[in-house]
N, CA, C, O and CB atoms as a CASP TS submission, in Angstrom:
PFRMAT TS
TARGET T0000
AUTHOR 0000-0000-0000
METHOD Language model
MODEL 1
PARENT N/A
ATOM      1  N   UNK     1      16.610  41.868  34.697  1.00  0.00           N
ATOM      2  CA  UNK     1      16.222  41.562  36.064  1.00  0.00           C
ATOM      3  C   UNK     1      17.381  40.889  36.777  1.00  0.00           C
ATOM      4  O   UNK     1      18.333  40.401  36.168  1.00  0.00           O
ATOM      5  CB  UNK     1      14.966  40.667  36.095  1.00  0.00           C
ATOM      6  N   UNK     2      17.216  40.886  38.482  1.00  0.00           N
ATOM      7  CA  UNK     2      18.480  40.761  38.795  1.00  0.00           C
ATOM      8  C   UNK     2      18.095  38.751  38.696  1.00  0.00           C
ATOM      9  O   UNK     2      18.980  38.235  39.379  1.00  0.00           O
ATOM     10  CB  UNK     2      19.032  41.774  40.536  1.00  0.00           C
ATOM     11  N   UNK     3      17.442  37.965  38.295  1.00  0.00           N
ATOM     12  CA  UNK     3      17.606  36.303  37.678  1.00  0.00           C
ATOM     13  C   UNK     3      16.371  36.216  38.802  1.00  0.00           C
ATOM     14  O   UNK     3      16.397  35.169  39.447  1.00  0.00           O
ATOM     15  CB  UNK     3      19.487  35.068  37.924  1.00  0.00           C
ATOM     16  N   UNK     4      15.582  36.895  39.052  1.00  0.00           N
ATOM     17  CA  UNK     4      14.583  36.485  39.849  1.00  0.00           C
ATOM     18  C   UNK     4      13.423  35.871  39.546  1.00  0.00           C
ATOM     19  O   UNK     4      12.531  35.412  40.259  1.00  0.00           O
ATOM     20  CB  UNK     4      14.286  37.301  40.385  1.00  0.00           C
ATOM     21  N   UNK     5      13.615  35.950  38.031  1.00  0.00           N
ATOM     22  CA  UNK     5      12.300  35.620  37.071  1.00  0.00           C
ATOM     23  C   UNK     5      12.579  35.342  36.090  1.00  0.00           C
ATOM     24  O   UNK     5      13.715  34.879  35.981  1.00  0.00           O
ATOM     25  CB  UNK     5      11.370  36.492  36.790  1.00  0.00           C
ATOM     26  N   UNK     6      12.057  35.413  35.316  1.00  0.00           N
ATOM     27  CA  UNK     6      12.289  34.784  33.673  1.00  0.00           C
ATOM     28  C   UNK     6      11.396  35.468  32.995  1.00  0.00           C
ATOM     29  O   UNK     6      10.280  35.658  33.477  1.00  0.00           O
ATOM     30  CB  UNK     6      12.000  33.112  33.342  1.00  0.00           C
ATOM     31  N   UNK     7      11.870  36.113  31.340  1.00  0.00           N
ATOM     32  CA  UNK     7      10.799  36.713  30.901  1.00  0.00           C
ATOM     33  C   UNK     7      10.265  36.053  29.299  1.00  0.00           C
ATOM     34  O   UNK     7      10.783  35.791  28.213  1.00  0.00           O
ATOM     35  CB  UNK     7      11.208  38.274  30.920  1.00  0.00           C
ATOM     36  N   UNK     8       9.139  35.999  29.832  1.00  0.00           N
ATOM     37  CA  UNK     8       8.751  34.726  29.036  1.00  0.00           C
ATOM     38  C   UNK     8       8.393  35.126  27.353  1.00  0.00           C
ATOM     39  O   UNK     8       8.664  34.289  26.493  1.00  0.00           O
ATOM     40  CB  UNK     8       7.291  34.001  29.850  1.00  0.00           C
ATOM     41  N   UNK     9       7.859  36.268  27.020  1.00  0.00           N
ATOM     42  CA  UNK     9       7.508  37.287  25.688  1.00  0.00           C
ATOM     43  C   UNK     9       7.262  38.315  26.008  1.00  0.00           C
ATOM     44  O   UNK     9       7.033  38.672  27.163  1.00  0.00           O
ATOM     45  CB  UNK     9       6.453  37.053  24.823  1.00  0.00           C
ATOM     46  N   UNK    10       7.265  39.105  24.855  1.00  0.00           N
ATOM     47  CA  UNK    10       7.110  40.901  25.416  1.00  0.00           C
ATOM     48  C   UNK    10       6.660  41.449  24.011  1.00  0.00           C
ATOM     49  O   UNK    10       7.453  41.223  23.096  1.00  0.00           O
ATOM     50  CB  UNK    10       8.915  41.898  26.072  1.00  0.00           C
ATOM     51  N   UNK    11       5.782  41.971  23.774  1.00  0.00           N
ATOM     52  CA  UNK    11       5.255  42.853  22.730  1.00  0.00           C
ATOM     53  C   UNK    11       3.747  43.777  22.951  1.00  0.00           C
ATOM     54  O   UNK    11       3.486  43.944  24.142  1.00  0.00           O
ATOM     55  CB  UNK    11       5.096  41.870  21.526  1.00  0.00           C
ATOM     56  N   UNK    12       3.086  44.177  22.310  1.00  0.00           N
ATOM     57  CA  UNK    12       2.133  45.053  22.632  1.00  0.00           C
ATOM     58  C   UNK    12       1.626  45.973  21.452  1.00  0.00           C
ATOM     59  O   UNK    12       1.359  45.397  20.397  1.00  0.00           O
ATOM     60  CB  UNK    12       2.641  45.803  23.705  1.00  0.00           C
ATOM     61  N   UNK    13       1.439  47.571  21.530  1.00  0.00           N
ATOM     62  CA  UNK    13       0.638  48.426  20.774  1.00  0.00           C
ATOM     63  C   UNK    13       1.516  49.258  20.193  1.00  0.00           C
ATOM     64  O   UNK    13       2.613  48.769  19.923  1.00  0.00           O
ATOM     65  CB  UNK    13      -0.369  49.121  21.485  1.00  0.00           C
ATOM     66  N   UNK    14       1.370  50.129  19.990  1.00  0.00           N
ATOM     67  CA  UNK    14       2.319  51.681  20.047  1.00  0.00           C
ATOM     68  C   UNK    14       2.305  52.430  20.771  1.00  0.00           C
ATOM     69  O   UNK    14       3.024  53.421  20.645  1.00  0.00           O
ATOM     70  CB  UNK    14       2.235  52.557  19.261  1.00  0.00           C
ATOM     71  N   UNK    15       1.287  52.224  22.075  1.00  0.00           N
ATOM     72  CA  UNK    15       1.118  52.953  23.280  1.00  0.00           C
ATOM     73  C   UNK    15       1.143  52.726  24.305  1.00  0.00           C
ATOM     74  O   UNK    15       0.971  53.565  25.189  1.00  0.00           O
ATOM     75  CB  UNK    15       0.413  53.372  23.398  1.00  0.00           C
ATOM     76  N   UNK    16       1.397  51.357  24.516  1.00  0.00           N
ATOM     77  CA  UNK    16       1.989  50.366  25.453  1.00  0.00           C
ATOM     78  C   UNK    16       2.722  49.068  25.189  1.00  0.00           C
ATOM     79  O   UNK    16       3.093  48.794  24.047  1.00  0.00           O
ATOM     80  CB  UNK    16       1.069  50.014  26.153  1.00  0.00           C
ATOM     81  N   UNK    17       2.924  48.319  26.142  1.00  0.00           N
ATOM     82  CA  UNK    17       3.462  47.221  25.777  1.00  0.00           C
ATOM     83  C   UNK    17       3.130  46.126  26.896  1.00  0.00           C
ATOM     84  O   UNK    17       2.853  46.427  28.057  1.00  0.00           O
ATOM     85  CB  UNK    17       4.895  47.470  25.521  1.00  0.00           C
ATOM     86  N   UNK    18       3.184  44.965  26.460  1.00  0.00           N
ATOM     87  CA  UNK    18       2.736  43.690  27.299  1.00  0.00           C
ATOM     88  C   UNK    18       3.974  42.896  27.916  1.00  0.00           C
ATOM     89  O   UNK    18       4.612  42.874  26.864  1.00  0.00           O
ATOM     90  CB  UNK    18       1.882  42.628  26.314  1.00  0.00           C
ATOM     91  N   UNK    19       4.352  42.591  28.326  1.00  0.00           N
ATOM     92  CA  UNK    19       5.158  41.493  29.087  1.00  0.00           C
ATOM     93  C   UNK    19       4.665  40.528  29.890  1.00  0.00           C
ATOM     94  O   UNK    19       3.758  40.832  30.664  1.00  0.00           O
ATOM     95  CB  UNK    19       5.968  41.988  29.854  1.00  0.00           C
ATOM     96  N   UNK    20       5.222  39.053  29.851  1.00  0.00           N
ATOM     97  CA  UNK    20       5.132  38.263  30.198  1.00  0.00           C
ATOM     98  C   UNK    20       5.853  37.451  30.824  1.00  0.00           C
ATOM     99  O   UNK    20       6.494  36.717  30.072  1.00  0.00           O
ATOM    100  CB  UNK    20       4.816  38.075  29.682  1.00  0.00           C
ATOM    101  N   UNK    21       6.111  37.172  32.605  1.00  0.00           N
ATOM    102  CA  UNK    21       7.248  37.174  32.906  1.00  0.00           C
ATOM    103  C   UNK    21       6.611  36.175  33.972  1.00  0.00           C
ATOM    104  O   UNK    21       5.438  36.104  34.338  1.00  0.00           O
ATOM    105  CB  UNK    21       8.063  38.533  33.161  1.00  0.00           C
ATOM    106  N   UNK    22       7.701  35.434  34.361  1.00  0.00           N
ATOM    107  CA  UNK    22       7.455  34.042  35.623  1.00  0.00           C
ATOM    108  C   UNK    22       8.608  34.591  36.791  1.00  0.00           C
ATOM    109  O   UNK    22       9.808  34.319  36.822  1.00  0.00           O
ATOM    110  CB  UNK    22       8.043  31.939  34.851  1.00  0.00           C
ATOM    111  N   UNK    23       7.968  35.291  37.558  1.00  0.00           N
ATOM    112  CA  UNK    23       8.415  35.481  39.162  1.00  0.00           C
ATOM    113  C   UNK    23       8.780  34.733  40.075  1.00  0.00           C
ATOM    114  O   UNK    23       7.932  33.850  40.206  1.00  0.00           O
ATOM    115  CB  UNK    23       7.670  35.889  39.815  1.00  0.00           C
ATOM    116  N   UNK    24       9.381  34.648  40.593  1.00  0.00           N
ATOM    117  CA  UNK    24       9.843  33.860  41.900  1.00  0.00           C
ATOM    118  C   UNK    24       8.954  34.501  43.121  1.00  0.00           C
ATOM    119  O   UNK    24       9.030  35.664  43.518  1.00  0.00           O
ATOM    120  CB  UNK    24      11.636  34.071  42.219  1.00  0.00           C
ATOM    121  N   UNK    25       8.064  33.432  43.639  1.00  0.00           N
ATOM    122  CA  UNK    25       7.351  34.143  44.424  1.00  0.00           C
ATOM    123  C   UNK    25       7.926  34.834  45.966  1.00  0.00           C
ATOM    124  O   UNK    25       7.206  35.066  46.937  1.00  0.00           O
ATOM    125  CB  UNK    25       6.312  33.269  44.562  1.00  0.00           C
ATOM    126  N   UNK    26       8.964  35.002  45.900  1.00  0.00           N
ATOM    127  CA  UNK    26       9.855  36.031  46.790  1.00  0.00           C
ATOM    128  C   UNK    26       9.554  37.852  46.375  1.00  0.00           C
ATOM    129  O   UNK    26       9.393  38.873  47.042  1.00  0.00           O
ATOM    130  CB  UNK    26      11.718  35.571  46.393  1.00  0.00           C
ATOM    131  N   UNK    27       9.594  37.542  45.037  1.00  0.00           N
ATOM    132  CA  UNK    27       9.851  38.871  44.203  1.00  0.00           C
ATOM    133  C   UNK    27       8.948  39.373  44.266  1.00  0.00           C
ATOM    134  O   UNK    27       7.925  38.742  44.001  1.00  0.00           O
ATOM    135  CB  UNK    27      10.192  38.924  42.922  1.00  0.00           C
ATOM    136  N   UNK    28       8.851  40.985  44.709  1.00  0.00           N
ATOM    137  CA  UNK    28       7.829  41.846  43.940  1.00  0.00           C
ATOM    138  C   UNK    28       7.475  42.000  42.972  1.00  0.00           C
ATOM    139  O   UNK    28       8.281  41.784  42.066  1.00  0.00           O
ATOM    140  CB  UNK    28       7.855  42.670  43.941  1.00  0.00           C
ATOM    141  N   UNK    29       6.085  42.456  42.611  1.00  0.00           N
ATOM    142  CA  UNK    29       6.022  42.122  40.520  1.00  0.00           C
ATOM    143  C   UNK    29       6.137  43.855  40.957  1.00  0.00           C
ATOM    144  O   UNK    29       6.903  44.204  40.058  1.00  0.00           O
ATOM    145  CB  UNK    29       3.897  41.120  39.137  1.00  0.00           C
ATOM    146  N   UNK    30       5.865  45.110  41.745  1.00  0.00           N
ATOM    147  CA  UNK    30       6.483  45.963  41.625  1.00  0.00           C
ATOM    148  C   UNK    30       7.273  46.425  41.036  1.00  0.00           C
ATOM    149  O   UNK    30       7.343  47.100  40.009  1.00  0.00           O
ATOM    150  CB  UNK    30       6.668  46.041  42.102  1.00  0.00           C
ATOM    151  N   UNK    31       8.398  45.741  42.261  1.00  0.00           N
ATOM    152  CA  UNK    31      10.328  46.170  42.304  1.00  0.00           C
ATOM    153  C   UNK    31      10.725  45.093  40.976  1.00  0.00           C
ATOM    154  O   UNK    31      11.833  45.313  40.487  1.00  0.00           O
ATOM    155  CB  UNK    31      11.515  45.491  44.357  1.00  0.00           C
ATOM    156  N   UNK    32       9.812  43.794  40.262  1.00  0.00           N
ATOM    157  CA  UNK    32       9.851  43.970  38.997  1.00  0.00           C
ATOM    158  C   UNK    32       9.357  44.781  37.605  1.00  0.00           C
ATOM    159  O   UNK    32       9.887  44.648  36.503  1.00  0.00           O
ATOM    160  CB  UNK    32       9.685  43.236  38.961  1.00  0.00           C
ATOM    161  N   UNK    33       8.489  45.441  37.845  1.00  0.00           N
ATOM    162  CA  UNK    33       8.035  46.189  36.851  1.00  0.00           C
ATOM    163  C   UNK    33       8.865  47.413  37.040  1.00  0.00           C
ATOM    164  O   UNK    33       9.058  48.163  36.084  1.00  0.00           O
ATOM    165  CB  UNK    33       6.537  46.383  36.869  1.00  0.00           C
ATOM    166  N   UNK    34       9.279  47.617  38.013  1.00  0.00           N
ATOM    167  CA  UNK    34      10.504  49.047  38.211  1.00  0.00           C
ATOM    168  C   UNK    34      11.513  48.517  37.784  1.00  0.00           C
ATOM    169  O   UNK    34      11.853  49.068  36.736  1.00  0.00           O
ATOM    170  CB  UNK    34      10.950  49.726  39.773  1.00  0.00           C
ATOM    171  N   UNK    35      12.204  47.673  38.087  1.00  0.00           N
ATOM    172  CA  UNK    35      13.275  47.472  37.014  1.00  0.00           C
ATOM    173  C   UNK    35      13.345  47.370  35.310  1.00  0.00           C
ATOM    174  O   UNK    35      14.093  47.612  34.363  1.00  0.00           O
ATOM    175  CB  UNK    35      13.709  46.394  37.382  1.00  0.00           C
ATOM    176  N   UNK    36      12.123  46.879  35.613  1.00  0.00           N
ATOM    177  CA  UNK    36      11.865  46.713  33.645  1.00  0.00           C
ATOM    178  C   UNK    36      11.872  48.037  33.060  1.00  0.00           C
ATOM    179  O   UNK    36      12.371  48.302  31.966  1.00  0.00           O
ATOM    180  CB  UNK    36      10.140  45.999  33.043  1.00  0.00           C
ATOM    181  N   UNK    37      11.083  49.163  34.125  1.00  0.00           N
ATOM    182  CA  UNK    37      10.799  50.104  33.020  1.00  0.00           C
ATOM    183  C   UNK    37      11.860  50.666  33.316  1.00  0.00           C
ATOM    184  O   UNK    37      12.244  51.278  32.319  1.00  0.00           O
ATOM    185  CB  UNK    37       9.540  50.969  32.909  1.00  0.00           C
ATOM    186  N   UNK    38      12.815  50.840  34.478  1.00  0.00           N
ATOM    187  CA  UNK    38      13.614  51.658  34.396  1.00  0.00           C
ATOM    188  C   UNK    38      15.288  51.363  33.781  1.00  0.00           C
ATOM    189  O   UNK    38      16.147  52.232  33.634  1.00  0.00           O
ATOM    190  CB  UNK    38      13.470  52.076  35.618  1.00  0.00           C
ATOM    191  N   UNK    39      15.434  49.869  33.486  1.00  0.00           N
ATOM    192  CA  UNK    39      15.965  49.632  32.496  1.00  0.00           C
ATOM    193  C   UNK    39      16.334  49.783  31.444  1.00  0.00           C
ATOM    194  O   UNK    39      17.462  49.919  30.970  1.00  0.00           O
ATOM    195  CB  UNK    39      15.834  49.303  32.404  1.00  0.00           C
ATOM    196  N   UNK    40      14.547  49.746  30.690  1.00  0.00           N
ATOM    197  CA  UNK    40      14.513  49.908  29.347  1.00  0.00           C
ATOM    198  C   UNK    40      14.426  51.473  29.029  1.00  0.00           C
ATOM    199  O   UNK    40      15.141  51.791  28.079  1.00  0.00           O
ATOM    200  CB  UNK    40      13.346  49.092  28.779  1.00  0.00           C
ATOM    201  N   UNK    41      13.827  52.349  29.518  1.00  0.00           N
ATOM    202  CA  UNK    41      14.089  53.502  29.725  1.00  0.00           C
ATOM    203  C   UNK    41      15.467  54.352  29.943  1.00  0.00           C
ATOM    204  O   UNK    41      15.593  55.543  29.658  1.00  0.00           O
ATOM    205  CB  UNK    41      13.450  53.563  30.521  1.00  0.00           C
ATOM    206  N   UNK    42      16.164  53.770  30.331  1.00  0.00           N
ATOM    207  CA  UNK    42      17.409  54.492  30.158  1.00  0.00           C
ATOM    208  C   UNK    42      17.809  54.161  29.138  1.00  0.00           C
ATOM    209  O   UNK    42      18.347  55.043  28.469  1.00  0.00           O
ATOM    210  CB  UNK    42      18.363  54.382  31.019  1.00  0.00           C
ATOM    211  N   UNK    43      17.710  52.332  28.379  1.00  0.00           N
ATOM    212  CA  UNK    43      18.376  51.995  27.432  1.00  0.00           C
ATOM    213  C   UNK    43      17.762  53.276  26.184  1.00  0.00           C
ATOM    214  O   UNK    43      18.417  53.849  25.313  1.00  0.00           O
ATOM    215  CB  UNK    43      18.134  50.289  27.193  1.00  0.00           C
ATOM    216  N   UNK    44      16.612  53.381  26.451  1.00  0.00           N
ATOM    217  CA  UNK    44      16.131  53.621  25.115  1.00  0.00           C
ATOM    218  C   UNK    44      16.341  55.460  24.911  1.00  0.00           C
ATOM    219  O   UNK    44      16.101  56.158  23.926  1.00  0.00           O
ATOM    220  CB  UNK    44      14.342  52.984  25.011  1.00  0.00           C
ATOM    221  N   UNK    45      16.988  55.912  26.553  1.00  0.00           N
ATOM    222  CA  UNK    45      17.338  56.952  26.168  1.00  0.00           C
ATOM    223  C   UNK    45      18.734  57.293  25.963  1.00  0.00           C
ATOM    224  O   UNK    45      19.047  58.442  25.652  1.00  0.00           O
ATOM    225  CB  UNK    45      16.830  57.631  26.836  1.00  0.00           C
ATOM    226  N   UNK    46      19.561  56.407  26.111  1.00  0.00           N
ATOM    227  CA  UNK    46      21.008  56.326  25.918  1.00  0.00           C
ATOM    228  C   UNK    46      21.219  56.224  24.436  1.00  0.00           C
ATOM    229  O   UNK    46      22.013  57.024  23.941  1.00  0.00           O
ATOM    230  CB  UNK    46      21.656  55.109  26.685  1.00  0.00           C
ATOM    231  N   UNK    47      20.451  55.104  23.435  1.00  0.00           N
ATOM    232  CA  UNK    47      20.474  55.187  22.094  1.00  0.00           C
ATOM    233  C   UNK    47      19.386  56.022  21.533  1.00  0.00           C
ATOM    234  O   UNK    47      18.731  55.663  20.554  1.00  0.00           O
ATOM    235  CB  UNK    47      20.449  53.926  21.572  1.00  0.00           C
ATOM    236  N   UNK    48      19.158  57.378  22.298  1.00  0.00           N
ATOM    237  CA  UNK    48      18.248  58.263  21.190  1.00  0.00           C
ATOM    238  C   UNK    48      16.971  57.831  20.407  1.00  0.00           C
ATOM    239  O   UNK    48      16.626  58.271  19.310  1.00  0.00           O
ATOM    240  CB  UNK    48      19.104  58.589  20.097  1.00  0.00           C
ATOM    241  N   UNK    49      16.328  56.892  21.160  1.00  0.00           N
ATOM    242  CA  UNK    49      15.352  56.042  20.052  1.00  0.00           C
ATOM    243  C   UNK    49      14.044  56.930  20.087  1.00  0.00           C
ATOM    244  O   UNK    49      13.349  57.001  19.073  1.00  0.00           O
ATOM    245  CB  UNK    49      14.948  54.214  20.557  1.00  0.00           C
ATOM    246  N   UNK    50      13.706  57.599  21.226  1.00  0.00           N
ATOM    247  CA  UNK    50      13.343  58.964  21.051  1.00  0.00           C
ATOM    248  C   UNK    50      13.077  60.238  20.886  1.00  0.00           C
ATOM    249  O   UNK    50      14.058  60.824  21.345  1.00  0.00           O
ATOM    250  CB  UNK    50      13.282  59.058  21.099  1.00  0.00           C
ATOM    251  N   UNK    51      12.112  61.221  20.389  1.00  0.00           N
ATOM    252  CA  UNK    51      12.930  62.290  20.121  1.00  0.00           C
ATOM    253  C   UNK    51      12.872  63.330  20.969  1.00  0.00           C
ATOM    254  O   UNK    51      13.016  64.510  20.650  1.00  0.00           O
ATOM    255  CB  UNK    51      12.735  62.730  18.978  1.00  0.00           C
ATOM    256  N   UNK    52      12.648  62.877  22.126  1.00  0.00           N
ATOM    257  CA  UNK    52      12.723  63.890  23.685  1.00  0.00           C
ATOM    258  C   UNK    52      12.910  62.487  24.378  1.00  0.00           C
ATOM    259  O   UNK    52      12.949  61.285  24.116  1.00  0.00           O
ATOM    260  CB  UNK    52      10.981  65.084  24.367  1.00  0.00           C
ATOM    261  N   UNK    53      13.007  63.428  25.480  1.00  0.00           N
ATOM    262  CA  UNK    53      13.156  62.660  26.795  1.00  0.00           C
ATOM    263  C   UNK    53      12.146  60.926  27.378  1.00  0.00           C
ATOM    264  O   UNK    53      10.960  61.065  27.674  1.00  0.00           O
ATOM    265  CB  UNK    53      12.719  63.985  27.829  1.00  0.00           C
ATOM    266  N   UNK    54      12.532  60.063  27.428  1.00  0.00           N
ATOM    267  CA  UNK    54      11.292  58.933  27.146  1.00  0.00           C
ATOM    268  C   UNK    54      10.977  58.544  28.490  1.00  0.00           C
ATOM    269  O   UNK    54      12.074  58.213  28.938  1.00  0.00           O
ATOM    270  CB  UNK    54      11.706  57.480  26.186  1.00  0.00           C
ATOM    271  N   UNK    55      10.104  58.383  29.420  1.00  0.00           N
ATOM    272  CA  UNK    55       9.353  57.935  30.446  1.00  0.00           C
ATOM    273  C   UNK    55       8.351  57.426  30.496  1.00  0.00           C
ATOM    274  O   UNK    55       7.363  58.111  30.231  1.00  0.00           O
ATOM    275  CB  UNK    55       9.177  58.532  31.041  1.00  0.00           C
ATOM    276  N   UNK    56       8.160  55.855  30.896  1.00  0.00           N
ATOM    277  CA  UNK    56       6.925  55.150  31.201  1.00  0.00           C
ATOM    278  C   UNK    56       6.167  55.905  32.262  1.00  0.00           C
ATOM    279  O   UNK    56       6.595  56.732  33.067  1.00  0.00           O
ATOM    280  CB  UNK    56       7.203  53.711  31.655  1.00  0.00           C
ATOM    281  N   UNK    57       4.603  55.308  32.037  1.00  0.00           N
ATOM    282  CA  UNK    57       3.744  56.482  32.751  1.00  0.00           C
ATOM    283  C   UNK    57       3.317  55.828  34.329  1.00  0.00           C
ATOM    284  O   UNK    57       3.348  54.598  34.290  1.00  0.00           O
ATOM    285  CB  UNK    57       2.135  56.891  31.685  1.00  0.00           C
ATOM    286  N   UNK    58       3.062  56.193  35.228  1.00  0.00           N
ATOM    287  CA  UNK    58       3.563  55.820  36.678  1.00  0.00           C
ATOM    288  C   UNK    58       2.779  54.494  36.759  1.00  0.00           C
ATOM    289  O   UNK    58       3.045  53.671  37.634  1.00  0.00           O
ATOM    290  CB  UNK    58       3.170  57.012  38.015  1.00  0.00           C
ATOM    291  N   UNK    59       2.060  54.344  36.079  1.00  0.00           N
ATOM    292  CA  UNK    59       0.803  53.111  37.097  1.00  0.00           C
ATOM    293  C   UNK    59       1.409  51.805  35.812  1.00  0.00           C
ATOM    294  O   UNK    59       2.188  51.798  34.859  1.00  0.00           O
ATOM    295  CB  UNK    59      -1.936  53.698  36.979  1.00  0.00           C
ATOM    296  N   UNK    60       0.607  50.937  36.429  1.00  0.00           N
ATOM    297  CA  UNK    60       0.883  49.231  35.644  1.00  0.00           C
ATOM    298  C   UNK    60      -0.337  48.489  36.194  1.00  0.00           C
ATOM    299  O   UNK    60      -0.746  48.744  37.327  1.00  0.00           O
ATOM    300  CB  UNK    60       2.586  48.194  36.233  1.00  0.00           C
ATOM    301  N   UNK    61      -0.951  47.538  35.382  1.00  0.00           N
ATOM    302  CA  UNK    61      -1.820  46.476  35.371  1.00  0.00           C
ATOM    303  C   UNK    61      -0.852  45.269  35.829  1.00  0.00           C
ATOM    304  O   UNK    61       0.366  45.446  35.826  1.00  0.00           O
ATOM    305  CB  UNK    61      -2.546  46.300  33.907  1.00  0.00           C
ATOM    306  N   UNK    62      -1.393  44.095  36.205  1.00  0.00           N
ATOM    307  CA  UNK    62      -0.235  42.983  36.619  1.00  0.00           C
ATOM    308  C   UNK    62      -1.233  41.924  36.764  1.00  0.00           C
ATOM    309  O   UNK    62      -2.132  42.160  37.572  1.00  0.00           O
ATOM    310  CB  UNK    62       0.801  43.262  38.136  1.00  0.00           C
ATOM    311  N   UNK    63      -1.263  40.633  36.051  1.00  0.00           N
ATOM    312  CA  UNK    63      -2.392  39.465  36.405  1.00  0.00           C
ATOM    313  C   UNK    63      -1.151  38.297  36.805  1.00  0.00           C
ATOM    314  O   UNK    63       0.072  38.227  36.682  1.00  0.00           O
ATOM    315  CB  UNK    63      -3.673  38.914  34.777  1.00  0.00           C
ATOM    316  N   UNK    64      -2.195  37.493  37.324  1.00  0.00           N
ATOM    317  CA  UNK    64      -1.361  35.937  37.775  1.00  0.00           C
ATOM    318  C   UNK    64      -1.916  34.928  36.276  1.00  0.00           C
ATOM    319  O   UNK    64      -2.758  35.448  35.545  1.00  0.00           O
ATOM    320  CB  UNK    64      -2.210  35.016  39.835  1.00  0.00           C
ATOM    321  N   UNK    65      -1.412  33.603  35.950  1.00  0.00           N
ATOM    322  CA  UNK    65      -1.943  33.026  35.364  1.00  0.00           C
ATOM    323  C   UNK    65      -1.751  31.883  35.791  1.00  0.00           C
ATOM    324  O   UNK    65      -0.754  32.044  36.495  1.00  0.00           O
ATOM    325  CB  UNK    65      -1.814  33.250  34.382  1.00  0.00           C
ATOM    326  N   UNK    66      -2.175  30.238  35.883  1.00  0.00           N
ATOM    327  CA  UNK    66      -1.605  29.113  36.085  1.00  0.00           C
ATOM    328  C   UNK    66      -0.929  28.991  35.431  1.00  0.00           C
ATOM    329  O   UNK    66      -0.808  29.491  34.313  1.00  0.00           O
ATOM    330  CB  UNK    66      -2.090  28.245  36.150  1.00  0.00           C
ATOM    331  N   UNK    67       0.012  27.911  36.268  1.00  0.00           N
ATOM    332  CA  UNK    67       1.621  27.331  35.647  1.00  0.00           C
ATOM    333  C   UNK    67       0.718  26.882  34.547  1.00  0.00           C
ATOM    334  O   UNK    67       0.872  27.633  33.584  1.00  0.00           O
ATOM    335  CB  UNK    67       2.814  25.885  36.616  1.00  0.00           C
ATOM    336  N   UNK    68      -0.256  25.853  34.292  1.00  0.00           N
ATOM    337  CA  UNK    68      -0.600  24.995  33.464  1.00  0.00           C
ATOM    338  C   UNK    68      -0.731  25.714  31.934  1.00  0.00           C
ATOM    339  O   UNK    68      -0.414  25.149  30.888  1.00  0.00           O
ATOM    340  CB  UNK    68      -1.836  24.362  34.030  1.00  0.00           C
ATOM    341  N   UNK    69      -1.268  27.084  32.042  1.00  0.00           N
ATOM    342  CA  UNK    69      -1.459  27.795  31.090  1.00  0.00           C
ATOM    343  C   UNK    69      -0.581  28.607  30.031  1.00  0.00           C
ATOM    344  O   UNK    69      -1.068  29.230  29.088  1.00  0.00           O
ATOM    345  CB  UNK    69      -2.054  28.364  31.575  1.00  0.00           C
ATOM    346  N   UNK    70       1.299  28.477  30.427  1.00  0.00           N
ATOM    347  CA  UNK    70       1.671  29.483  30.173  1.00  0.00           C
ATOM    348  C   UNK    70       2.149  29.079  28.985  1.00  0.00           C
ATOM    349  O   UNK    70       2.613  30.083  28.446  1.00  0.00           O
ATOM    350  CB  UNK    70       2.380  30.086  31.038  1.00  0.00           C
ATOM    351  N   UNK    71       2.324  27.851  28.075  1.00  0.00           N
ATOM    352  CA  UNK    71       2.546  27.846  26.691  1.00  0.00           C
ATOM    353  C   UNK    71       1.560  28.511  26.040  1.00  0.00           C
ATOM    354  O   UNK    71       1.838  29.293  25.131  1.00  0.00           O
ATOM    355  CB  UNK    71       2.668  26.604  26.173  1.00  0.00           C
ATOM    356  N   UNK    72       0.110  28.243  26.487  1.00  0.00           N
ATOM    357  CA  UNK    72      -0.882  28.551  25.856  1.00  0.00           C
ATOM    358  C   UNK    72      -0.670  30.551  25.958  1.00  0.00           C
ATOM    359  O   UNK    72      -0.670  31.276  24.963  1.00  0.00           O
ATOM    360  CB  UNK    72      -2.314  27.665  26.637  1.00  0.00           C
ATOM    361  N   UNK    73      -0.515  31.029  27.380  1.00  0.00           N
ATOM    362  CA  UNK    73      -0.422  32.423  27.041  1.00  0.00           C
ATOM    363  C   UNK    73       0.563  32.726  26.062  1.00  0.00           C
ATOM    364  O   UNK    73       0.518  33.690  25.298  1.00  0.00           O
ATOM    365  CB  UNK    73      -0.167  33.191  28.160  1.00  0.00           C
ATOM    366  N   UNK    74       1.423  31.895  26.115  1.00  0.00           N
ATOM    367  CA  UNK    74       2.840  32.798  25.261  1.00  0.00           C
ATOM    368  C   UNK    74       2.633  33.204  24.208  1.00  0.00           C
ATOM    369  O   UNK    74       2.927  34.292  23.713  1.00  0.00           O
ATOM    370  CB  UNK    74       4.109  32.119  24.901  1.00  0.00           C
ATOM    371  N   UNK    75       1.699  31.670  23.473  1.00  0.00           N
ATOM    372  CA  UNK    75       1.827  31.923  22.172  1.00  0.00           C
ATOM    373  C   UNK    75       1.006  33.109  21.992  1.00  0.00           C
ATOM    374  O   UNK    75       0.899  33.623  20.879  1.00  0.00           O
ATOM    375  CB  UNK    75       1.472  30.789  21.320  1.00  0.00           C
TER
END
């Protein structure tokens, strides 16, 4: 990301994945979730980690949480 946020953990399924990230409330969580995927998506097609072509699928879920809460989400 271009330092607009911070990403706080990231893991998930085999058919998706979760991230957890603290925004600057300037930022789109959009034009952040487009950078993420289109980031990691090139990365992951530059080192072959798939065995065709790899693309996240168009849509995304996105929640808020309180500041107060976010050790508790991380863990």
């Amino acid at each position: 990301m271009r330092k607009k946020g911070k990403l706080i953990s990231i893991g998930g399924m085999s058919d998706h994945v979760h991230l957890f990230a603290k925004l600057r409330a300037s930022e789109s969580i959009s034009k952040a979730i487009g950078e993420y995927k289109g980031s990691s998506s090139k990365w992951i097609n530059e080192n072959k980690l798939y065995d065709r072509h790899f693309s996240w699928q168009a849509g995304f879920g996105a929640f808020s949480v309180s500041e107060s809460q976010i050790n508790e989400i991380a863990r």
